[in-house]
C-alpha positions in Angstrom: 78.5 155.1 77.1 80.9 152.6 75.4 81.1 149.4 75.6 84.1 149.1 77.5 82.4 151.2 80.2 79.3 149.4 80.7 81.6 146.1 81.1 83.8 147.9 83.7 80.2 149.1 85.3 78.8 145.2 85.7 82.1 143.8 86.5 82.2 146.2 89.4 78.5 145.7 90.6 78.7 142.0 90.5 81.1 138.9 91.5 80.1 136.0 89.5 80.9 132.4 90.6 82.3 130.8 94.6 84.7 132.9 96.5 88.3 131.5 96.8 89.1 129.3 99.6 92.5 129.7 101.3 93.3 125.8 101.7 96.4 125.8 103.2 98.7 123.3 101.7 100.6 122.5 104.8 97.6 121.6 106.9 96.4 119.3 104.4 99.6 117.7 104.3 99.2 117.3 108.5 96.4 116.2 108.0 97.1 113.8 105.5 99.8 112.1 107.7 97.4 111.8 110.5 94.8 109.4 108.2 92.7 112.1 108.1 89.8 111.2 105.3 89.1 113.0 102.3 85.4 113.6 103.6 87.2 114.7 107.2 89.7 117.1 105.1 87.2 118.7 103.2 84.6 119.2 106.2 87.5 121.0 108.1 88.3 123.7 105.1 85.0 124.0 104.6 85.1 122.4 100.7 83.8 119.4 98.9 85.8 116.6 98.4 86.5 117.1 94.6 88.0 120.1 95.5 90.7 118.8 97.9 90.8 115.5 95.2 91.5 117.9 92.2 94.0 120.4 94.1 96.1 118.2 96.2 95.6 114.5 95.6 98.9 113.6 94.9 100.6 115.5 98.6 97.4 113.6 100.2 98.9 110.2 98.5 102.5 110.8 99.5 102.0 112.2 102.8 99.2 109.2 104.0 101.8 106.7 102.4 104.6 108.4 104.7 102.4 108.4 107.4 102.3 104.2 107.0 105.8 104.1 106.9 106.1 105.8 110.1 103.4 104.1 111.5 104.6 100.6 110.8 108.2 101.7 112.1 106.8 102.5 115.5 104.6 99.2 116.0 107.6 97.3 114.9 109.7 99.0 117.1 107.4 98.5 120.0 107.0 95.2 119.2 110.6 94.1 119.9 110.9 96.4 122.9 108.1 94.6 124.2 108.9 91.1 122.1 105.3 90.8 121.7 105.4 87.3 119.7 102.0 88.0 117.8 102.9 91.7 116.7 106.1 90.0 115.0 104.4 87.0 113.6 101.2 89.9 112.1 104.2 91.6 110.5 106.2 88.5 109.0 102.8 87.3 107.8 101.9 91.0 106.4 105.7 91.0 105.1 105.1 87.8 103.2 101.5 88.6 101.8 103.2 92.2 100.1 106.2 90.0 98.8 103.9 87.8 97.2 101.6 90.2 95.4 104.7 91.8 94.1 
């Protein structure tokens, strides 16, 4: 028996290392825009955390940053519906702070 033969022999007897997972990329982005954690994300697929860090940090970065923008549009929307003084006066004040650190 030749070499190449016993290779094909083991290679068919035995898988070496973890299965795939199927992380779907769109579901992490959902996720991601509903705050989801990285520890929350990674319990739901079924992986560790390093995995979901090393595959799709930067759609988990853009998509939770979206998912402040959209969230800050809807409480400052509501807050002038509802001219709720102290939601305006959080959001001038938060306004001001990120002006100044930048």
């Amino acid at each position: 028996m030749s070499n190449q033969e016993k290779h094909t022999i083991q290679s068919k007897e035995k898988k070496v290392g973890r299965p795939k997972l199927d992380i779907d990329g769109e579901q992490v982005i959902r996720l991601a825009r509903l705050h989801c954690t990285m520890q929350e994300m990674a319990s739901f697929f079924g992986c560790h955390v390093d995995t979901l860090r090393d595959n799709f940090s930067k759609e988990i970065d853009k998509e939770k940053a979206e998912g402040n923008i959209s969230l800050r549009r809807k409480q400052w929307q509501v807050a002038v519906e509802k001219g709720i003084p102290l939601m305006l006066s959080h959001f001038l004040k938060m306004d001001l702070i990120l002006y100044l650190l930048v």
